[in-house]
N, C-alpha and C positions, 0 to 999 in steps of 0.2 A: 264250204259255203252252203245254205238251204236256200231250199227254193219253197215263197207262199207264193202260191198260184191263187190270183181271185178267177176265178170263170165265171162267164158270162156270154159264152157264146152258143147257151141256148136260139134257137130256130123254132123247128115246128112246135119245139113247149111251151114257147111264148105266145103262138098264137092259139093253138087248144089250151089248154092249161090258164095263162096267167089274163091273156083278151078272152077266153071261149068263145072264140072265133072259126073257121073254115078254116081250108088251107091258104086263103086268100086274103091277107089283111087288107081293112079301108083302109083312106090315105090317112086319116085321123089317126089310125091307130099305129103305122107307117109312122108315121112324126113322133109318136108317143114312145115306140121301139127306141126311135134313133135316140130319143133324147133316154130316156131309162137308163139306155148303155150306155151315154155320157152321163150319166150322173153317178153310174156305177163307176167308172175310170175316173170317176174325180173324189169317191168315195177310198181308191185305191191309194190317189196322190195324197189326199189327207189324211192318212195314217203312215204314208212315208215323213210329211211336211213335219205331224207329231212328233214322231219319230217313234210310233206304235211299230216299224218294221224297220230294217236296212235297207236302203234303196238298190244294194245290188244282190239283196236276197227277193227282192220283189219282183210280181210277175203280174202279167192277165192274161187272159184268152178269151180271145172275142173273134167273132165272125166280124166279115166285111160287108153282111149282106146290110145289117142294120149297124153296125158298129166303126162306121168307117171314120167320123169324128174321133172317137175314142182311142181307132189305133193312132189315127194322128196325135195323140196330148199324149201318149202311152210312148210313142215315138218319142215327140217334143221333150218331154222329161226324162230319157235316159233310161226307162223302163222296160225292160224284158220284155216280150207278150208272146202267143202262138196265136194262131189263127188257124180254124178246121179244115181242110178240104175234102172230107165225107160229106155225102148228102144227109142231111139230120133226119132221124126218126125210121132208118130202114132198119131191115133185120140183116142184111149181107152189108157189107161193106162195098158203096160204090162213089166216085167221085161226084161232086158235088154239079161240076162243072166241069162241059167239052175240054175247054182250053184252061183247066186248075192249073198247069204249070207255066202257062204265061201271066194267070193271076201271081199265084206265090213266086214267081219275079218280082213282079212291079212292088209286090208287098215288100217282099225281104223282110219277113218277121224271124226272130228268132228263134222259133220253131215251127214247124208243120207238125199240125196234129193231125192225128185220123183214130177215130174211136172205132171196135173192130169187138164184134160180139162173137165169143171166139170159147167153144165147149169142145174139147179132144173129144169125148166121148160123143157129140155130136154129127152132123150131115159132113161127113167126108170130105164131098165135089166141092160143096160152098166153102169151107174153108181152105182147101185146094187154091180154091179162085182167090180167096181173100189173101192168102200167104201173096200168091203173085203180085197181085192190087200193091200189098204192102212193098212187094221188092223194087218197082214199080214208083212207091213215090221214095223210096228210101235212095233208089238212084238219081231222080230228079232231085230230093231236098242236098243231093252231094253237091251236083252240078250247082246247082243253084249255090250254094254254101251256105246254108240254114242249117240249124238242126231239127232233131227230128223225136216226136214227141208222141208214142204210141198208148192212148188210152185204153186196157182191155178190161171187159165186162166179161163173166162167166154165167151164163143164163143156167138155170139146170134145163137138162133134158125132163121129158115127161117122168120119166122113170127114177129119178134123183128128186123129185122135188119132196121133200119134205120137212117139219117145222126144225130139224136141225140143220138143214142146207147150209149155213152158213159159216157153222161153225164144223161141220161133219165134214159131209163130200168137198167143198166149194177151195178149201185152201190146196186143197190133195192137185185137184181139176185146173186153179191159178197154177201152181207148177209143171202140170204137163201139157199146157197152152204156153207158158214162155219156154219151157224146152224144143218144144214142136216148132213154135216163130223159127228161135234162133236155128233149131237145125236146118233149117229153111235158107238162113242167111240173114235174118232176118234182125238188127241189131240196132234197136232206137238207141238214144241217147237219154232219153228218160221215160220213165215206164208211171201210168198213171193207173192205180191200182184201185178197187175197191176196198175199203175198209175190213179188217180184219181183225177177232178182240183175243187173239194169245198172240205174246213174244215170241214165243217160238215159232208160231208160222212166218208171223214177217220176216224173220232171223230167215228160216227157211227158203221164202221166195226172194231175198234178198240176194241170196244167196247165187241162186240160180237165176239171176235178171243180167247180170253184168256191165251193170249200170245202176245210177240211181233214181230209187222209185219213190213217190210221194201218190199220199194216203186223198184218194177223193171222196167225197163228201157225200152223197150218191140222196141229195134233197133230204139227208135226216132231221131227226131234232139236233139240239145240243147235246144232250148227256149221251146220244151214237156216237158224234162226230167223237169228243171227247176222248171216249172210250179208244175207238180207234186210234188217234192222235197221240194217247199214251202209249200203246201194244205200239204204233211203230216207232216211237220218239228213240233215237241211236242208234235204228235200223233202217229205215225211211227217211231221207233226204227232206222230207217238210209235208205240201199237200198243196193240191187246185181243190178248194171247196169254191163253190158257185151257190146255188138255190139256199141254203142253209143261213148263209151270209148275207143277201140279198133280197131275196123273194118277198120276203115283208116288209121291209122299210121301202120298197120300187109301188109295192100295192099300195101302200097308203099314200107314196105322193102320188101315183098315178090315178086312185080316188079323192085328192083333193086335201086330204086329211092330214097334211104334213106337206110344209113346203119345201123346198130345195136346198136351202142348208142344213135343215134336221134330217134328209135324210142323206146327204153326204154321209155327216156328222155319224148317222146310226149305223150306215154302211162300214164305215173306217174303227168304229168301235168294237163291231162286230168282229170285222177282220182282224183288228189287233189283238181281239182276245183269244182267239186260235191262234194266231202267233205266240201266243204268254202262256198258252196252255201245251203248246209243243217244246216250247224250250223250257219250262216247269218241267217236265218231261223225261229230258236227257240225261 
């Protein structure tokens, strides 16, 4: 079975980035969120109704800060979803909220995610903290009975960064960040990856995840995502693309310039076509 993951449970990028707002949305813009993310979850349902996707390869990820409509029709149709419990937009990994594990109760989504910015070669203590943080929610998502949904980003250090990061140091650095997790204990049940453009590295981190990972989307164009989606197609379980999908058909209804069923419509097209281009792929 594959997993498309649509995300969408952008936070603080919704409000710098896509309002260029403060940290503090108006209530206008509050409404405009909630609805975005519903139209995005209905963008989702529209390309299962197509049948641009499998409805039990279908997924979303949405927060509940703005998104709470959405888990409910994401619910109501039988649909996958995760939901974050990080605080969006930090450099360390901390919980979102005091009481997260009496939210991800009430929720019960089908996975707890937590994005976790996470360089072996990196600040030691802070990853220290974060493995914890992770064992942490990996014990509550048990209790709970969720699963459990670990997003890792490989930032380079100062001393790594350069114009081959990506394809030089950065796959080497993906495997001894999930070697390090897991001798921690540390054992999601799906691993959300940055994009990667050789077979062999996916093959590689695949390899050492012990679990299945899918290819995120990390706001490129098309021909990145692409690119990626082929290098992991038979080795990557599918993808959570979010911004790439989305970000422009949500700006022009939320400028006026396209109303409500064209951008379902362009959402559900969009996503279908990263499904047809992963399973092209295989």
């Amino acid at each position: 079975m594959a997993t498309f993951i649509l995300a969408f449970d952008h936070r603080r990028s919704l409000m710098t980035s896509f309002f260029e707002a403060g940290d503090e949305l108006e209530r206008g813009q509050v409404s405009t969120a909630r609805e975005i993310k519903t139209v995005i979850a209905d963008g989702l349902l529209a390309a299962i109704r197509r049948s641009r996707v499998d409805r039990r390869d279908a997924g979303g990820l949405v927060d509940a800060t703005y998104g709470g409509i959405a888990i409910d029709r994401l619910r109501t149709s039988g649909v996958r979803f995760a939901v974050p419990v990080e605080a969006s937009g930090k450099r360390e990994l901390e919980f979102e909220h005091p009481d997260w594990r009496q939210r991800l109760e009430a929720i019960k989504p089908t996975w707890a995610k937590a994005l976790i910015r996470y360089n072996p070669s990196g600040d030691a203590p802070m990853n220290a903290r974060q493995r914890d943080r992770l064992l942490e929610l990996q014990a509550a998502a048990r209790e709970i009975r969720v699963g459990f949904l670990l997003e890792l980003l490989v930032p380079p250090e100062p001393s790594q960064r350069a114009d081959d990061y990506d394809t030089g140091a950065r796959p080497g650095l993906v495997v001894g960040a999930i070697d390090e997790l897991r001798g921690a204990g540390i054992e999601p049940g799906l691993w959300k990856i940055e994009g990667l453009e050789r077979q062999e590295d996916c093959r590689t981190v695949a390899d050492h995840a012990g679990a299945p990972c899918v290819v995120l989307g990390r706001g490129a164009d098309t021909e990145a995502v692409e690119r990626w989606l082929r290098a992991g197609a038979g080795t990557f379980d599918g993808f959570a693309i979010g911004r790439s999908i989305w970000w422009d058909a949500a700006r022009a209804y939320a400028e006026g310039s396209a109303d409500r069923d064209a951008t379902v419509t362009a959402i559900a097209d969009r996503y279908g076509h990263f499904v047809d281009v992963y399973h092209a792929s295989v």
